[in-house]
N, CA and C atoms as a LAMMPS dump frame, in Angstrom:
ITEM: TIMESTEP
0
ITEM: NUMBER OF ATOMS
330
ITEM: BOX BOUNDS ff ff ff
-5.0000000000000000e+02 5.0000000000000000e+02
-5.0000000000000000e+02 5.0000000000000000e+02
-5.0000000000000000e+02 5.0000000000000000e+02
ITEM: ATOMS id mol type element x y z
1 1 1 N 34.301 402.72 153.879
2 1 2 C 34.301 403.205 152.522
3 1 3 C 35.75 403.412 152.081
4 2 1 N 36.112 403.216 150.844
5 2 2 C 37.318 403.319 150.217
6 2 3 C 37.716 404.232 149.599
7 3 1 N 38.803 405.04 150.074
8 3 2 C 39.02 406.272 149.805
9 3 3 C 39.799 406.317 148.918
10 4 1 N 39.989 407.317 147.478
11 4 2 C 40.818 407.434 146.362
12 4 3 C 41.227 408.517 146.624
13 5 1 N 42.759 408.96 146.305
14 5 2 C 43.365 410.175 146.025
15 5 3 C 43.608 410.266 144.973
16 6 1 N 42.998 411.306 144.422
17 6 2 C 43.639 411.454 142.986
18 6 3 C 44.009 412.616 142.631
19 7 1 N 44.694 412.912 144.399
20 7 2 C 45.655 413.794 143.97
21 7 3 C 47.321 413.971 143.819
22 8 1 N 47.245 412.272 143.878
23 8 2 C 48.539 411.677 143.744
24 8 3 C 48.681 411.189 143.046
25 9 1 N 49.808 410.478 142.133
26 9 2 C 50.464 409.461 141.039
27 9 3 C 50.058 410.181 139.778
28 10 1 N 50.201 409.383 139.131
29 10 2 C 50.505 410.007 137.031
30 10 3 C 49.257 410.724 136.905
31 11 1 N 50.018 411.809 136.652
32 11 2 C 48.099 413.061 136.049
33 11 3 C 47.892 412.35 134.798
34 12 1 N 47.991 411.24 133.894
35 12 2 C 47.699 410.098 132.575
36 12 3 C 46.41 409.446 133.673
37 13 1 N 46.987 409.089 134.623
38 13 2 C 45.85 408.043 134.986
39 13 3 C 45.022 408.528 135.767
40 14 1 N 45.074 409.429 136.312
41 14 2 C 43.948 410.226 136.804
42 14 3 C 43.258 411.088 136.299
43 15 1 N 43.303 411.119 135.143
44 15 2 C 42.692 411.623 134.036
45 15 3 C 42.231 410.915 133.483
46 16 1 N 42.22 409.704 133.259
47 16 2 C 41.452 408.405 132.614
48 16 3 C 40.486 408.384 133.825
49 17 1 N 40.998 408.006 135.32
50 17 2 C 39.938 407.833 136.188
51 17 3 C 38.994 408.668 136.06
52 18 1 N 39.193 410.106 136.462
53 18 2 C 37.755 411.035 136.148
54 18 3 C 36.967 410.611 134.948
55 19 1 N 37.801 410.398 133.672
56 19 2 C 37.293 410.791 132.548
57 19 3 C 35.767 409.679 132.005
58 20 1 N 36.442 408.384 132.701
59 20 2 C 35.622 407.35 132.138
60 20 3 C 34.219 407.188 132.369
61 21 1 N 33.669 407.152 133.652
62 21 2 C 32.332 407.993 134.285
63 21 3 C 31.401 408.441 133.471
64 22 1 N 32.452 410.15 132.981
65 22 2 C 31.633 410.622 131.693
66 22 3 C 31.48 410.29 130.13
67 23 1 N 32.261 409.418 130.04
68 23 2 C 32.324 409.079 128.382
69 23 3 C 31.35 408.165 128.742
70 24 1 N 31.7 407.166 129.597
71 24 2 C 30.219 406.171 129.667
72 24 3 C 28.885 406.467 129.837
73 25 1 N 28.721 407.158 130.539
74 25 2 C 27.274 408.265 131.037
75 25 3 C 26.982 409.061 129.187
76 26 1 N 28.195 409.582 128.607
77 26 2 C 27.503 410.072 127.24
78 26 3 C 27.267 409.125 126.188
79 27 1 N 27.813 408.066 126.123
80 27 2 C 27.666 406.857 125.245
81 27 3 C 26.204 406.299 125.661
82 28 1 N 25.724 406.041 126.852
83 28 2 C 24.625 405.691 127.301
84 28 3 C 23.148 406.555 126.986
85 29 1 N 23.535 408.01 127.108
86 29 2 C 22.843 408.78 126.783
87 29 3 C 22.047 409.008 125.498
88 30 1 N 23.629 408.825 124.13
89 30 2 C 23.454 408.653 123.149
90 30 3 C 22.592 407.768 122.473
91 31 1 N 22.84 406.366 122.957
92 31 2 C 22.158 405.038 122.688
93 31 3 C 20.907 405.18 123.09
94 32 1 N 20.261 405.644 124.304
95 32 2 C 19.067 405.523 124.68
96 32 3 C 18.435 406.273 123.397
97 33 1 N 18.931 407.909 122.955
98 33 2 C 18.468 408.888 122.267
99 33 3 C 18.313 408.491 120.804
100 34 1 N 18.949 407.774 120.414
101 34 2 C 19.071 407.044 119.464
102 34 3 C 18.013 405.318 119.295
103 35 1 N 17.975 405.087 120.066
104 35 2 C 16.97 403.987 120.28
105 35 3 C 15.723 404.283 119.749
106 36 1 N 15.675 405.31 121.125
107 36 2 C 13.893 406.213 121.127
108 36 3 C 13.838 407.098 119.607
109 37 1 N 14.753 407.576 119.188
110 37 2 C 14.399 407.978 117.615
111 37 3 C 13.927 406.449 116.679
112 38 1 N 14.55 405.409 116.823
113 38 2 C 14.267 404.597 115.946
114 38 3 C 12.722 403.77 115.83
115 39 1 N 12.193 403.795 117.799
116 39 2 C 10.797 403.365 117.706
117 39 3 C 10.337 404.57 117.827
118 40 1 N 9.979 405.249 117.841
119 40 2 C 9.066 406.952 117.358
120 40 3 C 9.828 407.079 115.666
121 41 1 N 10.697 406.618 115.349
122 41 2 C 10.194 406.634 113.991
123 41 3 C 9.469 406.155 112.972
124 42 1 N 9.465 405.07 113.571
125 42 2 C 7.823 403.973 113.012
126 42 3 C 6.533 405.031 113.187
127 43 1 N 6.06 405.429 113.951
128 43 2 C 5.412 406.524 114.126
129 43 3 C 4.858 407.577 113.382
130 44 1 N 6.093 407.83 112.727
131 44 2 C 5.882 409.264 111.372
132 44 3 C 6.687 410.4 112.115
133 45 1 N 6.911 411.154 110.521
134 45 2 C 7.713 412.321 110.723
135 45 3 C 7.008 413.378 111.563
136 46 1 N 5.649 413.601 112.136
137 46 2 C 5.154 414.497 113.24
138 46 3 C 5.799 413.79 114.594
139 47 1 N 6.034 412.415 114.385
140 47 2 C 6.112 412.261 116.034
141 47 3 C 7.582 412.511 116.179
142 48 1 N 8.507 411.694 114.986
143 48 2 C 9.968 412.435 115.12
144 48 3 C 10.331 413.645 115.386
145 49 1 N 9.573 414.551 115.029
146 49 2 C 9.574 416.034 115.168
147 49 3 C 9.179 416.832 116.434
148 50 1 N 8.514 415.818 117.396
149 50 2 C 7.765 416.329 118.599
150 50 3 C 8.815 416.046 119.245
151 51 1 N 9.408 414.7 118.942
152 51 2 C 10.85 414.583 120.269
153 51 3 C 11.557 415.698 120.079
154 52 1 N 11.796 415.833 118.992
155 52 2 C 13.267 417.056 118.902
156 52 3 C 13.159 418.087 119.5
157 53 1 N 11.353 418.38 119.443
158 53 2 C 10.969 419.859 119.882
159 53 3 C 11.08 419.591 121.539
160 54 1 N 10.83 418.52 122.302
161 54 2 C 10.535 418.719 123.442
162 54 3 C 12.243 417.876 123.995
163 55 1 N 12.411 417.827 123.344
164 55 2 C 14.045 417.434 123.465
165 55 3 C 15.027 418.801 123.892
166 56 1 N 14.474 419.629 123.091
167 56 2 C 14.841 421.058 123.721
168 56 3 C 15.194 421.377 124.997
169 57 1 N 14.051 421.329 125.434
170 57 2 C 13.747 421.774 127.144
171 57 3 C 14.737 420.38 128.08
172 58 1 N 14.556 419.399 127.434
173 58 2 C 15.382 418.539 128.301
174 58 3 C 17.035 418.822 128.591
175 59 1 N 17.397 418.919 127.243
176 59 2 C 19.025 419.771 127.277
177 59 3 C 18.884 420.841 127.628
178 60 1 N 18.001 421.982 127.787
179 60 2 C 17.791 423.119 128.901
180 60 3 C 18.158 423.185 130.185
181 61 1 N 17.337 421.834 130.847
182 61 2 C 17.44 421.742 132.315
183 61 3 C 18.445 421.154 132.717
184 62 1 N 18.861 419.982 131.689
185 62 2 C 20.202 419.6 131.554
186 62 3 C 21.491 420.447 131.933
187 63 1 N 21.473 421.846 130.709
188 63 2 C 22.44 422.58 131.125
189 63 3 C 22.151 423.135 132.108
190 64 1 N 21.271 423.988 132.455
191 64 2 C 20.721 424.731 133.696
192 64 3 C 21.354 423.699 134.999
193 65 1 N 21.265 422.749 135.096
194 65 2 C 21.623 421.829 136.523
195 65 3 C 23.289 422.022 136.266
196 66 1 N 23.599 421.79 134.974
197 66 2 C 24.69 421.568 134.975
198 66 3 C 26.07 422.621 135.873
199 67 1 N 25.469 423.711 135.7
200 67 2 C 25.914 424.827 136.518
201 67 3 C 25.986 424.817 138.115
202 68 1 N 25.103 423.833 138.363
203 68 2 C 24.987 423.8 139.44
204 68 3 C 26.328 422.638 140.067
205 69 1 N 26.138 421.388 139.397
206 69 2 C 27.25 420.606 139.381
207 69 3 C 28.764 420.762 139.352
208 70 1 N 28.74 421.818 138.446
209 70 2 C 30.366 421.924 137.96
210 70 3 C 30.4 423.086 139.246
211 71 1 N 29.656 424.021 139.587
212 71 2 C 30.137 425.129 140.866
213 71 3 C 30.763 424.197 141.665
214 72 1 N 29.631 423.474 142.302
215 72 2 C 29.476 422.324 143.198
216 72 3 C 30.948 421.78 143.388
217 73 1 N 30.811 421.535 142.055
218 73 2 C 32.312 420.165 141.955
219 73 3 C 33.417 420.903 142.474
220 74 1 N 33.735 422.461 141.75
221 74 2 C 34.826 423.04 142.054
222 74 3 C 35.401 423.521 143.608
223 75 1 N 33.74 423.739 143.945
224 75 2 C 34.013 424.296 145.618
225 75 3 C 34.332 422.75 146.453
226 76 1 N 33.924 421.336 145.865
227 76 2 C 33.986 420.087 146.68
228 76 3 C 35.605 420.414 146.349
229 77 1 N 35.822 420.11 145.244
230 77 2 C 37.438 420.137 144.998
231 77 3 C 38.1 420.733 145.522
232 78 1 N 37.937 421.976 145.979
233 78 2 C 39.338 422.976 146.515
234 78 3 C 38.966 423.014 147.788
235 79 1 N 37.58 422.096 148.938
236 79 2 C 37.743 421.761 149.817
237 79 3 C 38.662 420.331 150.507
238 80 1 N 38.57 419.535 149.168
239 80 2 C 39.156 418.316 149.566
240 80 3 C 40.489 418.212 149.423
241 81 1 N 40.711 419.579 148.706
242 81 2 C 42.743 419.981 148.756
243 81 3 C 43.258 420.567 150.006
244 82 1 N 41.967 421.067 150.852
245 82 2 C 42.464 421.471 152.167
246 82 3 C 42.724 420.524 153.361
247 83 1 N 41.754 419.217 152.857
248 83 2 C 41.352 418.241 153.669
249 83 3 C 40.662 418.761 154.701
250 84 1 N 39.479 419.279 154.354
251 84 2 C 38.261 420.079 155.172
252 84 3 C 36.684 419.33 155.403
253 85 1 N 37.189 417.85 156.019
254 85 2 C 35.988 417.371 155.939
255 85 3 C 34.694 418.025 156.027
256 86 1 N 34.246 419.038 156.937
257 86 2 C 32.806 419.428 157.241
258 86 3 C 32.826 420.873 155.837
259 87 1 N 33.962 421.161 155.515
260 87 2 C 33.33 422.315 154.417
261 87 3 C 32.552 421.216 153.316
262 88 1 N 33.462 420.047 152.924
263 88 2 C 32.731 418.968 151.778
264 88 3 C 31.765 419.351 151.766
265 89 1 N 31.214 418.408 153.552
266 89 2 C 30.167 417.966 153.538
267 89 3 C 28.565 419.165 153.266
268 90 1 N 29.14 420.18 153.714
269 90 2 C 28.517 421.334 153.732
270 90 3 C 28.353 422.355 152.018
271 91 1 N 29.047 421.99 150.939
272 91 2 C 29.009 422.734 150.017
273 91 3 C 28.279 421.042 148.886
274 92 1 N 28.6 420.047 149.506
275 92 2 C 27.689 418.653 149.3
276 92 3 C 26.153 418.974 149.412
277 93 1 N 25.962 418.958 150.391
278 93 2 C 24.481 419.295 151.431
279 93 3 C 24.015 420.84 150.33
280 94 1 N 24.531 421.774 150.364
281 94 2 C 23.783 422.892 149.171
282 94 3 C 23.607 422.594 147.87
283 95 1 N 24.948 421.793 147.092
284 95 2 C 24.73 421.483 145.656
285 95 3 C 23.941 420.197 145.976
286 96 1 N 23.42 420.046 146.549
287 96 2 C 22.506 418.849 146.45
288 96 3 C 20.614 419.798 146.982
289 97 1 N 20.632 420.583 147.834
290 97 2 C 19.449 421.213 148.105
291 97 3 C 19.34 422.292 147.143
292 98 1 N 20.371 422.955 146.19
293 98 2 C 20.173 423.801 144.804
294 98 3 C 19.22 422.654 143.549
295 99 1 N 19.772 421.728 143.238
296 99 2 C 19.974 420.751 142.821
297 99 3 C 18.358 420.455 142.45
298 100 1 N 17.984 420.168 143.946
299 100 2 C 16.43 419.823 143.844
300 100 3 C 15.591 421.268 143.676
301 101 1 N 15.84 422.03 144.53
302 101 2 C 15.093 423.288 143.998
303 101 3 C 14.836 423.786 142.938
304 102 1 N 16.09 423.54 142.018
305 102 2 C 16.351 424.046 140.347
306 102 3 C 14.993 423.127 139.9
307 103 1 N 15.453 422.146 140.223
308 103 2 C 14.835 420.435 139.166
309 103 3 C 13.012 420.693 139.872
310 104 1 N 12.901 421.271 140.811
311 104 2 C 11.443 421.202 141.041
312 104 3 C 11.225 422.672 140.405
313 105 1 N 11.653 423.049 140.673
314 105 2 C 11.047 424.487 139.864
315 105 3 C 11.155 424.792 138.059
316 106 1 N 12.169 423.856 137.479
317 106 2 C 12.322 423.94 136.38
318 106 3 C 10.893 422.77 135.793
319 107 1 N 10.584 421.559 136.96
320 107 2 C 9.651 420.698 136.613
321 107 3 C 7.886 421.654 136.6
322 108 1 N 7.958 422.447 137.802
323 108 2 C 6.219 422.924 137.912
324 108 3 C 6.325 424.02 136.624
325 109 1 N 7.413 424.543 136.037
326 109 2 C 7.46 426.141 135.132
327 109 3 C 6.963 425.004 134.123
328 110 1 N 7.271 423.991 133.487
329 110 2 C 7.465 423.792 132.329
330 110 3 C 5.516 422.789 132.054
């Protein structure tokens, strides 16, 4: 596997590297959301109105995980400044078993 540091060379371009990931992931997001409004709008204004409502809960769990990610990310990060392979792997292994617990329990509540 091919390893990146990006905790070296121009903070310009390692800031593009992180950044692109997420602009693409929200552009994608957008388009899908935008799609699905255009065939549910053939539909009628009740069915446009049901996405929005249950669109809710999706950006809910959305943010709700999201907390989990960004902890996640920060504790991966200030392990991989120590160069602490087994803490990674170990704060990896929880934000990933939080992760599913949240997402199954946020799935049976709702």
């Amino acid at each position: 596997m091919k390893t990146i540091d990006l905790t070296t060379g121009p903070v310009q371009r390692v800031i593009v590297t992180l950044a692109l990931p997420l602009v693409g992931s929200s552009l994608l997001q957008f388009t899908y959301s935008l799609v699905d409004m255009f065939w549910v709008g053939a539909l009628g204004s009740d069915a446009v109105a049901s996405i929005g409502a249950a669109s809710f809960y999706i950006m809910l769990g959305q943010a709700i995980q999201s907390l989990i990610v960004v902890g996640t990310g920060i504790k991966v990060s200030q392990a991989v400044g120590r160069r602490d392979q087994a803490l990674i792997q170990r704060y990896v292994r929880a934000g990933r078993r939080m992760n599913l617990g949240l997402g199954l329990s946020f799935v049976f509540l709702l």
